[in-house]
C-alpha positions as CSV (number, residue, x, y, z in Angstrom):
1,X,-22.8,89.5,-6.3
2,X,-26.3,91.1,-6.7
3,X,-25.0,93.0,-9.7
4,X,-24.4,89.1,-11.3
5,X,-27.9,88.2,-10.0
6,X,-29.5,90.7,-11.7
7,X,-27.8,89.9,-14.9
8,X,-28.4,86.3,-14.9
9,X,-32.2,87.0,-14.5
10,X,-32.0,89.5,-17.2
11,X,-30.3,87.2,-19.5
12,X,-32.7,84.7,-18.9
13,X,-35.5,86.4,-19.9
14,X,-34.0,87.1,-23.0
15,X,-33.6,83.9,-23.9
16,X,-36.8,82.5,-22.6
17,X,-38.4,85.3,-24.9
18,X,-35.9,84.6,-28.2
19,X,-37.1,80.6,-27.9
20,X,-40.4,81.8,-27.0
21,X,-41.4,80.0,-24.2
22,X,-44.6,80.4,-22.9
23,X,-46.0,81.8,-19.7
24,X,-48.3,79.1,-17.3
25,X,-51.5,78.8,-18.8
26,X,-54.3,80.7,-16.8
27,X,-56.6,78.9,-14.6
28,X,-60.4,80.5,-13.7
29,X,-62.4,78.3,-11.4
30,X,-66.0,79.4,-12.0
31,X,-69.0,77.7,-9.2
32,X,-71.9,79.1,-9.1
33,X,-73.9,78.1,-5.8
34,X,-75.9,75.1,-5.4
35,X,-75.9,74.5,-8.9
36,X,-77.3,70.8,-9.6
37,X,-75.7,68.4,-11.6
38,X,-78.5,67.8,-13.5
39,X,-79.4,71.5,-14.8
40,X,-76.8,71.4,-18.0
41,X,-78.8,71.5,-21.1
42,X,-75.9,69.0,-22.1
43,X,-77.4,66.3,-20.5
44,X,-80.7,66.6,-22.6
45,X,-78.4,66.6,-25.9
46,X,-78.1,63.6,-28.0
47,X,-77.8,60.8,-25.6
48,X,-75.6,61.9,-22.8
49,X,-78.4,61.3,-20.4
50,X,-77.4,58.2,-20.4
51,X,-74.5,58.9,-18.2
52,X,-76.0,60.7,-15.3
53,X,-78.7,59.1,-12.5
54,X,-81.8,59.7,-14.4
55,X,-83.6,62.4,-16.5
56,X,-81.8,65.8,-16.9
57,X,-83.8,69.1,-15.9
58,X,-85.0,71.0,-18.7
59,X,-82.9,74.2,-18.5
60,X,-81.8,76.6,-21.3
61,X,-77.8,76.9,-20.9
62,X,-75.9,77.5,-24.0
63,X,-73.0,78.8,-22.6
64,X,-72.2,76.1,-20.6
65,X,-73.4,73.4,-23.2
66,X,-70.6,74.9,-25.5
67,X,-68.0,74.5,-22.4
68,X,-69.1,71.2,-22.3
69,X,-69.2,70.1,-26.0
70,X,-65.1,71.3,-26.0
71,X,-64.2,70.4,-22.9
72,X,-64.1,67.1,-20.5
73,X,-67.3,66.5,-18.3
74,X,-67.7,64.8,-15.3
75,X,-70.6,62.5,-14.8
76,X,-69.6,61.6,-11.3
77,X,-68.1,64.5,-9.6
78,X,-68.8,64.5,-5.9
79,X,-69.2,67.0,-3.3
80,X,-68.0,65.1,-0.5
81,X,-69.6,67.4,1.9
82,X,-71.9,69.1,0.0
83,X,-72.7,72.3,2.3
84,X,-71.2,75.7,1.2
85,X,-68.4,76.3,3.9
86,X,-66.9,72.9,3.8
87,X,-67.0,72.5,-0.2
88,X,-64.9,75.9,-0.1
89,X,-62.5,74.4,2.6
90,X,-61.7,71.3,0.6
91,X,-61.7,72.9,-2.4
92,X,-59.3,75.8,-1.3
93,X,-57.0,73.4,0.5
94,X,-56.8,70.0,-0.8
95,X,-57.7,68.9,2.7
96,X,-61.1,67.6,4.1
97,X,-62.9,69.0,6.8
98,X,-61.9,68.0,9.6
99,X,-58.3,68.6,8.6
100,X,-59.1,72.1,7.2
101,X,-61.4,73.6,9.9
102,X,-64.1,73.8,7.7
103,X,-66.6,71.1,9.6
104,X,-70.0,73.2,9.0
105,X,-71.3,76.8,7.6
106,X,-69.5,79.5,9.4
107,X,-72.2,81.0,11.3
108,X,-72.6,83.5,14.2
109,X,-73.4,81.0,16.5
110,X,-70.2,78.7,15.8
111,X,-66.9,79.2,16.1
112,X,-65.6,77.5,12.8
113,X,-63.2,79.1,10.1
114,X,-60.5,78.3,8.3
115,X,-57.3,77.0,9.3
116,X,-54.6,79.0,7.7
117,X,-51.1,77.4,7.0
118,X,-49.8,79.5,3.9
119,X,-50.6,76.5,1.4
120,X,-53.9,76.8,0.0
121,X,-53.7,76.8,-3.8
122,X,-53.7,80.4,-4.4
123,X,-50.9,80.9,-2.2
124,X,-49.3,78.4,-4.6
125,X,-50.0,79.7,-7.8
126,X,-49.5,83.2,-6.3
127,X,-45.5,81.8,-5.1
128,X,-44.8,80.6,-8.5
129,X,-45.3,84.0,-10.3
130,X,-49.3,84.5,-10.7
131,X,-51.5,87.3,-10.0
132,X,-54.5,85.6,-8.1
133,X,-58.0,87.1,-7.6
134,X,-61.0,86.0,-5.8
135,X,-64.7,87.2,-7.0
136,X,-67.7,86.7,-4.9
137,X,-69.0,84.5,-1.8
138,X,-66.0,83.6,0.7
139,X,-67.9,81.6,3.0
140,X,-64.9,80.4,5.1
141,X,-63.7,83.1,7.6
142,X,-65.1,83.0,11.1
143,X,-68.4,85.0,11.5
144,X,-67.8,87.4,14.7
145,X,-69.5,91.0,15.5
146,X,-66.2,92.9,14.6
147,X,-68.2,95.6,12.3
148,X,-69.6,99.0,13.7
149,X,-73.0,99.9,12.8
150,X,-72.3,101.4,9.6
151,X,-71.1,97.6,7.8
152,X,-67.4,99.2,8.2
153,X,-64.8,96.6,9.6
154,X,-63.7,97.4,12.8
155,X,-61.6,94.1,13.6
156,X,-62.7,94.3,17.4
157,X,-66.0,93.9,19.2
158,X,-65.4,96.8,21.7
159,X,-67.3,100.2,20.4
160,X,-67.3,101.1,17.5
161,X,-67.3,97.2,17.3
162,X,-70.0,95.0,17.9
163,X,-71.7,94.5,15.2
164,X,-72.4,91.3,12.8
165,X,-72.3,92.4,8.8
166,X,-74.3,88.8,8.3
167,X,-75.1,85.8,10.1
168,X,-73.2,83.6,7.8
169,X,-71.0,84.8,5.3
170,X,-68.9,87.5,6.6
171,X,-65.8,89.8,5.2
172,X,-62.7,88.2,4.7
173,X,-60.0,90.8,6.1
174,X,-56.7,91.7,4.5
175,X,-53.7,89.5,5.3
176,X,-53.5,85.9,5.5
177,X,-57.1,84.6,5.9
178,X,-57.4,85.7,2.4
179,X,-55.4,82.5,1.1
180,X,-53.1,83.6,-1.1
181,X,-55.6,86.1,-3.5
182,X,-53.8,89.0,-3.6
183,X,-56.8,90.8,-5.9
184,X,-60.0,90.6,-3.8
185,X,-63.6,91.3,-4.5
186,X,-66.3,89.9,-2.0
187,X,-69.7,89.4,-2.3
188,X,-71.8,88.2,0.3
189,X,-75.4,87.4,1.5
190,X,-78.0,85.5,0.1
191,X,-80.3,88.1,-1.3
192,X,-79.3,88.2,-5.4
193,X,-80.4,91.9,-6.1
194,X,-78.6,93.2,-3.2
195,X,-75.9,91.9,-2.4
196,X,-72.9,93.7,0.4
197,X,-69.7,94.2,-0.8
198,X,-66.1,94.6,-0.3
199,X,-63.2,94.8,-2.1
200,X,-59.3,95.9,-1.6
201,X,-60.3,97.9,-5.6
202,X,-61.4,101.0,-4.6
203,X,-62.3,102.2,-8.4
204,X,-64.6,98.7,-8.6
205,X,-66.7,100.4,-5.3
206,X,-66.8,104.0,-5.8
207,X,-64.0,104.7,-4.2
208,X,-64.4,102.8,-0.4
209,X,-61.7,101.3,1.1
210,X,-60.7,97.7,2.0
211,X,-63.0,97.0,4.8
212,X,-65.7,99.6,3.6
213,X,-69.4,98.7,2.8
214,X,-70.3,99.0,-0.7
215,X,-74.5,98.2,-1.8
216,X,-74.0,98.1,-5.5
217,X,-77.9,97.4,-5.6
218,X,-77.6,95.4,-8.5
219,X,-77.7,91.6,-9.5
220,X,-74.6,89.9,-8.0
221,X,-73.6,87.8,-11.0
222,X,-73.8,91.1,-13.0
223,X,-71.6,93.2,-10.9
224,X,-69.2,90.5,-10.2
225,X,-68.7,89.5,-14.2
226,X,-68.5,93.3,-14.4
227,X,-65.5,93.4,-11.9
228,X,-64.0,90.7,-13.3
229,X,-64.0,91.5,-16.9
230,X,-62.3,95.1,-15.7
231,X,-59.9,92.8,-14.2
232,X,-59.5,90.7,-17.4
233,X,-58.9,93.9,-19.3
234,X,-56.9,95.4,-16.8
235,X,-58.6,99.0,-16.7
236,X,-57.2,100.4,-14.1
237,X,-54.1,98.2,-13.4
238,X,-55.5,95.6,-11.4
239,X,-52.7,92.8,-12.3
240,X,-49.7,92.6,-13.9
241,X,-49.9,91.1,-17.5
242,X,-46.6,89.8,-17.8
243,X,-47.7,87.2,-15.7
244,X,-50.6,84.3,-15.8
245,X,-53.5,84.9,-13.5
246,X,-55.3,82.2,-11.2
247,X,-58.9,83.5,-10.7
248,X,-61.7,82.1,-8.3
249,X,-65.4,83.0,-8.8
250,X,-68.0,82.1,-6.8
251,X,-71.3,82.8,-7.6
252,X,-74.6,83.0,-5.2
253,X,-76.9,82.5,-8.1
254,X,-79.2,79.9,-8.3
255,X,-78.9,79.7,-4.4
256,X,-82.0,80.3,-2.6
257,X,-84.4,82.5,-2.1
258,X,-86.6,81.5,-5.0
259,X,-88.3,84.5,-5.7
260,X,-89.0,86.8,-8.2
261,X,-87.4,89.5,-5.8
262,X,-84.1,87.5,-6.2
263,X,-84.6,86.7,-9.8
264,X,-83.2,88.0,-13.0
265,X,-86.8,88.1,-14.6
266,X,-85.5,88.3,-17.6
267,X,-85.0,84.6,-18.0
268,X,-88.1,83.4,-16.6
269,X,-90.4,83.6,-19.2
270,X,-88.8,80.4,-20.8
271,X,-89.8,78.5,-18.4
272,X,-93.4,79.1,-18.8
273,X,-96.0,78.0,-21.3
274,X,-98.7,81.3,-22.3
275,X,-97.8,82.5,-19.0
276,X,-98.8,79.3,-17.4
277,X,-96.6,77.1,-14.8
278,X,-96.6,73.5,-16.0
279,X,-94.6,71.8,-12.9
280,X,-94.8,68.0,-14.9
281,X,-92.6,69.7,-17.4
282,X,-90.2,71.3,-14.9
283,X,-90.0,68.7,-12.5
284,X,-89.7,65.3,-15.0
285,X,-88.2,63.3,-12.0
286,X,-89.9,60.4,-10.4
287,X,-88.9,61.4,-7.0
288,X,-90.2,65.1,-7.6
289,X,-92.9,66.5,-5.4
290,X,-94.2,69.3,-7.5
291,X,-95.7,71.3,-4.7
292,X,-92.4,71.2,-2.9
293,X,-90.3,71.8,-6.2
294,X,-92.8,74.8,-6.7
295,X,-89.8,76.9,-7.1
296,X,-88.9,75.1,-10.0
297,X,-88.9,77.6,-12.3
298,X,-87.2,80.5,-10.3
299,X,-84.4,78.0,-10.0
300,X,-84.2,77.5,-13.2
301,X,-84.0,81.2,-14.9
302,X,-81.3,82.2,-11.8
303,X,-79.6,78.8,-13.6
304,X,-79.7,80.4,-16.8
305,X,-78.9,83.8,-15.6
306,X,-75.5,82.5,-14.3
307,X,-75.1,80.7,-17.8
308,X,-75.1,84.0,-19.3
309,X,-73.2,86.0,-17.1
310,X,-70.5,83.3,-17.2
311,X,-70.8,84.0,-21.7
312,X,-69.4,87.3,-20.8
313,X,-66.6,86.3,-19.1
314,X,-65.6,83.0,-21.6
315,X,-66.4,85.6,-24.4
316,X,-64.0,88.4,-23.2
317,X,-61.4,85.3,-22.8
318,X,-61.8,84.7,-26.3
319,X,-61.7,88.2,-27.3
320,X,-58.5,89.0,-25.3
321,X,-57.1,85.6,-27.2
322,X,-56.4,84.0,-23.8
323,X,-58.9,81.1,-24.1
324,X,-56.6,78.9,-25.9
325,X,-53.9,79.0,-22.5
326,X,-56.3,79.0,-19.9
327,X,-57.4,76.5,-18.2
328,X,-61.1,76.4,-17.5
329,X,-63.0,74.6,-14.7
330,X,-67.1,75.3,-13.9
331,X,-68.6,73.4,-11.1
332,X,-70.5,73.9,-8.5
333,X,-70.2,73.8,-4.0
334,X,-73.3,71.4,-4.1
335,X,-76.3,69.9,-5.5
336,X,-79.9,71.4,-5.1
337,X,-82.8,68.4,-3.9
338,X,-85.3,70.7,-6.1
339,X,-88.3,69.2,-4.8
340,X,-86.9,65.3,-4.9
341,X,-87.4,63.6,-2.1
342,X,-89.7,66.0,-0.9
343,X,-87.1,68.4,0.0
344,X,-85.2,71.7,-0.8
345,X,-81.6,72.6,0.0
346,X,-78.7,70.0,0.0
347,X,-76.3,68.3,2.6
348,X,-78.4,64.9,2.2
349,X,-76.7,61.7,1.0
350,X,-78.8,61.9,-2.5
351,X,-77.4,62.0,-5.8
352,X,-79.3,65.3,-6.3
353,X,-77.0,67.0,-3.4
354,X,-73.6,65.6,-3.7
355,X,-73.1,65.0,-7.4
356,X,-72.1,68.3,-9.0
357,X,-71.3,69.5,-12.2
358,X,-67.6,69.4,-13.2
359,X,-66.5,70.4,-16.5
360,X,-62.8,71.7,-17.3
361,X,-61.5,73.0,-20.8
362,X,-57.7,73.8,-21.7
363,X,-58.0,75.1,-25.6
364,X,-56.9,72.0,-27.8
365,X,-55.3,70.6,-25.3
366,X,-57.8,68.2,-23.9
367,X,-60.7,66.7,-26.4
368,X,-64.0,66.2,-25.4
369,X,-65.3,63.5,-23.6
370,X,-67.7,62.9,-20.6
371,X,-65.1,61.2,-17.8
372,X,-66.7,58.5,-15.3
373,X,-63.5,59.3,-13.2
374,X,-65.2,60.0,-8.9
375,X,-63.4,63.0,-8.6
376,X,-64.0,64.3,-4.9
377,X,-63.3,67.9,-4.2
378,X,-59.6,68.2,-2.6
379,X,-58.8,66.4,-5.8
380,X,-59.2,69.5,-7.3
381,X,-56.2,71.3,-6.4
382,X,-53.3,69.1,-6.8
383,X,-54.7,68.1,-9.9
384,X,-55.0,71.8,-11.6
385,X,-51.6,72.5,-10.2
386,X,-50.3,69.4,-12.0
387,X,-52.0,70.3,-15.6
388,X,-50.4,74.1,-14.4
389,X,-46.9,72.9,-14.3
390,X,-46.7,73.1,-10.4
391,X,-46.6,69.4,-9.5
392,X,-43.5,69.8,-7.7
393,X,-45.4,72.6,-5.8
394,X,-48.2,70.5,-4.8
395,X,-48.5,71.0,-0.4
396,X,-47.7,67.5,1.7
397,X,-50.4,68.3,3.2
398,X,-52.5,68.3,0.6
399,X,-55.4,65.0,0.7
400,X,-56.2,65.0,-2.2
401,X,-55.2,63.4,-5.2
402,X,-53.6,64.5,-8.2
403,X,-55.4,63.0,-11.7
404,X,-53.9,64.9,-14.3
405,X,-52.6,62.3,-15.6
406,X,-56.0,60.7,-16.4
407,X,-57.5,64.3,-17.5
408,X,-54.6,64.2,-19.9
409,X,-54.5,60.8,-20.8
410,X,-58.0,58.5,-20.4
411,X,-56.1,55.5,-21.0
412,X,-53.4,56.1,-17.8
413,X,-53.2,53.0,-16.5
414,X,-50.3,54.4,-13.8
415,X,-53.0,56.3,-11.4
416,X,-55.8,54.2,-10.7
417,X,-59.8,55.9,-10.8
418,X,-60.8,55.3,-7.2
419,X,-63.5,52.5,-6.6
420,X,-65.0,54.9,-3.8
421,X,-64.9,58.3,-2.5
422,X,-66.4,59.9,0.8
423,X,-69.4,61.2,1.5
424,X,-69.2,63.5,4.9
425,X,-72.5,65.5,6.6
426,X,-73.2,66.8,10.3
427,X,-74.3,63.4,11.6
428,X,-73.1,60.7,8.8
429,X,-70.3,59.2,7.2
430,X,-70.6,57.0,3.6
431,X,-69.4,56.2,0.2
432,X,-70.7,56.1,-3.2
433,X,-69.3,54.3,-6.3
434,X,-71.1,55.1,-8.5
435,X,-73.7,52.0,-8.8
436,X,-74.3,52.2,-4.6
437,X,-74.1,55.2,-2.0
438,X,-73.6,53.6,1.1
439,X,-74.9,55.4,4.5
440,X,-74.1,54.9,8.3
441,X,-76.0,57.4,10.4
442,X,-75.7,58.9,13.9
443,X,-78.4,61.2,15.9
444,X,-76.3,62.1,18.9
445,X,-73.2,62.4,16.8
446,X,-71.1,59.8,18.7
447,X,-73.5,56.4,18.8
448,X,-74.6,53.8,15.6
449,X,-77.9,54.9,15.0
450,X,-79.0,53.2,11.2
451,X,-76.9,51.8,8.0
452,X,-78.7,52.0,4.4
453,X,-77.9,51.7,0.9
454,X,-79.6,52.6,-2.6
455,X,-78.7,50.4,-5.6
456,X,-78.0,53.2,-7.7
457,X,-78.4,51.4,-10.8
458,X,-81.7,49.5,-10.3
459,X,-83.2,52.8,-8.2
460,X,-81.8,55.7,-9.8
461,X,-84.2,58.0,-8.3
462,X,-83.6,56.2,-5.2
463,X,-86.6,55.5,-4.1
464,X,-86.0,52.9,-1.7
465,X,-83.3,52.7,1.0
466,X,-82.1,49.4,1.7
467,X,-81.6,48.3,5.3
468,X,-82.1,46.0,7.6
469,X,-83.1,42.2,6.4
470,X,-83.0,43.5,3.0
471,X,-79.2,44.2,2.8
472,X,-76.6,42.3,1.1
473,X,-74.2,41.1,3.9
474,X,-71.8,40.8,1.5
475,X,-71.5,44.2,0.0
476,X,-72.4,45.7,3.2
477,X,-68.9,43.9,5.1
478,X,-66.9,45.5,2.4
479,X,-68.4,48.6,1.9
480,X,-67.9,49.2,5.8
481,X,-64.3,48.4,5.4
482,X,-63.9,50.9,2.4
483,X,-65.5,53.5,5.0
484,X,-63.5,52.9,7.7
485,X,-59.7,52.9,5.0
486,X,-61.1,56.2,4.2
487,X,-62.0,57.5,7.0
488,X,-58.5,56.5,8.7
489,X,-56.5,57.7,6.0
490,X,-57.9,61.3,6.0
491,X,-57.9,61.4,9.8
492,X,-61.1,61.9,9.9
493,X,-63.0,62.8,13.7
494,X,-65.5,59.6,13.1
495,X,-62.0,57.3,13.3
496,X,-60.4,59.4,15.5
497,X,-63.2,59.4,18.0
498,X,-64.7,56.3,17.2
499,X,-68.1,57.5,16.7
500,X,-70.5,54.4,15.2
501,X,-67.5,52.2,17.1
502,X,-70.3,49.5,17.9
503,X,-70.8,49.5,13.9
504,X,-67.4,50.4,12.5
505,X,-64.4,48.5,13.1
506,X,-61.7,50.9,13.2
């Protein structure tokens, strides 16, 4: 019986080979951290401006301008949470927060991680005959003081246990918290020149095992393209090349801290006039405080380091000839504020901090076009598996929803572009279609505390936040029962707690 097993694979093989059927394409996810929407020199091209929420920053980014020219881009992708931890959560499972685990940044001093059910979308690309690797920030495991002193994983708190490696990111252990990525190389903290690492590839870390602290000392998107490009080329047989990969990288880069410590100097320059700092060029935005968007242009050459860094691993695609079967998708965990608003950082209900940059190329496949389609972020993974062949793999419990169709096709009529999709912090709950983002807020986390809206047509900066006697009652009444559909039909804690109850009618 095995003996007839064996055959019949054998023989399939060869025919599959005679009629020359292809493999699955390749997919690579690349998302750089808190990269804005707005820093794609695209934007400042011919008149694309005209399709994002005013002026575009004035960044240098060739390689991702090309990616864009050839590929489709997203004008109104949203990071429906848009804080590291959860964005990875959603994006990793399909599944929003509060369905995931992922509710805020894993940090010492919470006990949030993952939940782990076998069915995150490297464990499904990884069941249907792909090598799967994951390169840089994790962000998603529990952060506990399971190291000894030395950065070496211990797995216990008792001696020589103890220990935290970080107080946010942490190591990611062998075994099922890793989600399916069988080839894994972890970078983590937030300080760009020197960065901690671990990785199950001893060659890629002189020769430390899994669980082993490695200080490479060097610029994290550097020694992560570096890894990855080894892994592309298979140097030291890292994957099997039979078979299509699925590939994750996350970069930290543009990420804060803004300094030329945490800078790759090289590209800073550029952003300079004689030497000079002119923040009225940098910061073009009506909502920009300069002095608080001082960091402007160490933002901006960490943006353009990443674009380059990102060349070398599109170029050794091309030079492999795998571009033309792999799937390509750059975006980013979350927006940046830069300044607007008065404000650094992200996880505000501002354009700048949930609409990201989404841009995915499949060869000739898919022809260019920028895409209005609100594509929130456990959309992501049904939809790649769909365009992967996978549809029939796609998890139940999956949330989100798959638009390959659409990607494919822009004049599918049988999958409806949503109207609305969630926005989702610590202490409030909205949506945005595009013209309006609509806001209900809580301070104590369980009690109505304000409702607001921007017109995000009339006030693209938004400027103004319209509430109280100002508010259409009209759009108002159905924009809180849009809220309340979505919030029910993700399961969401604010419906099934009731929080804002004396606002929201669930």
């Amino acid at each position: 019986m095995i003996k007839n097993i064996l055959f019949a694979a054998i023989l399939l093989a060869q025919i599959c080979q005679v009629f020359g059927q292809e493999k699955g394409p390749n997919v690579i996810i690349i998302f750089p951290d808190q990269y804005r929407q707005f820093s794609l020199g695209f934007w400042s091209q011919g008149d694309n401006a005209k399709h994002i929420q005013g002026k575009p920053d004035p960044v240098n980014t060739p390689v991702l301008d090309k990616l864009a020219k050839e590929g489709i881009v997203f004008s109104r992708a949203m990071s429906n949470f848009p804080v590291c931890s959860p964005y990875r959560g959603m994006l990793l499972t399909g599944k929003y927060p509060y369905s995931n685990g992922l509710t805020a940044n894993c940090h010492k001093t919470r006990e949030i991680g993952i939940k782990v059910d076998g069915k995150a979308i490297a464990n499904v690309y990884s069941n249907a005959g792909y090598e799967t690797a994951y390169f840089g920030k994790c962000h998603w495991h529990r952060t506990e003081p399971v190291f000894d002193e030395n950065g070496t994983y211990q797995g216990k708190t008792e001696d020589p246990g103890g220990y935290y490696i970080n107080d946010y990111d942490t190591y990611v252990p062998p075994g099922k918290a890793r989600l399916g990525f069988n080839y894994f190389f972890q970078t983590l903290r937030d300080v760009h020149f020197d960065p901690l690492c671990y990785s199950n590839d001893q060659q890629a870390i002189e020769g430390r095992k899994d669980g082993e602290l490695y200080e490479p000392k060097r610029f994290s998107a550097e020694f992560e393209a570096e890894a990855l490009i080894n892994y592309l080329d298979n140097t030291h047989n890292q994957r099997n090349t039979d078979k299509p990969f699925f590939i994750t990288w996350s970069l930290n880069p543009p990420h804060n801290p803004w300094t030329e410590k945490s800078t790759d100097m090289q590209f800073f320059t550029q952003y300079t006039e004689d030497g000079k700092i002119n923040m009225d060029e940098l910061l073009p935005r009506d909502n920009a405080d300069r002095v608080k968007g001082e960091y402007a242009p160490y933002y901006y050459a960490n943006v353009s380091a990443v674009d380059y860094y990102i060349g070398k691993v599109l170029d050794k695609l091309d030079e492999m000839g795998e571009a033309e079967n792999t799937i390509i998708v750059f975006s980013s965990d979350h927006g940046e504020m830069l300044g607007s608003h008065g404000r650094s950082g992200k996880l505000v209900p501002q354009v700048e901090a949930f609409n990201i940059p989404f841009i995915i190329k499949w060869g000739n496949k898919l022809q260019h076009r920028v895409e209005d389609l609100k594509l929130s972020v456990p959309d992501v993974m049904p939809t790649l598996l769909a365009l992967s062949g996978l549809e029939h793999q796609i998890p139940e419990t999956v949330q989100g929803t798959n638009f390959a169709q659409i990607i494919k096709n822009p004049q599918e009529t049988e999958v409806k572009k949503p109207e609305q999709v969630l926005y989702m912090d610590y202490k409030s709950r909205g949506i945005y279609t595009g013209d309006y983002t609509f806001v209900v807020h809580t301070e104590n986390k369980k009690n109505f505390s304000e409702a607001y809206y921007y017109d995000n047509k009339k006030d693209p900066y938004q400027l103004h936040k319209i509430k109280g006697d100002e508010m259409d009652m009209t759009l108002v009444k159905d924009f809180k029962i849009e809220l309340v559909n979505l919030l029910k039909a993700i399961d969401d804690q604010w419906a099934r707690d009731g929080i804002c109850s004396e606002y929201l009618e669930y």
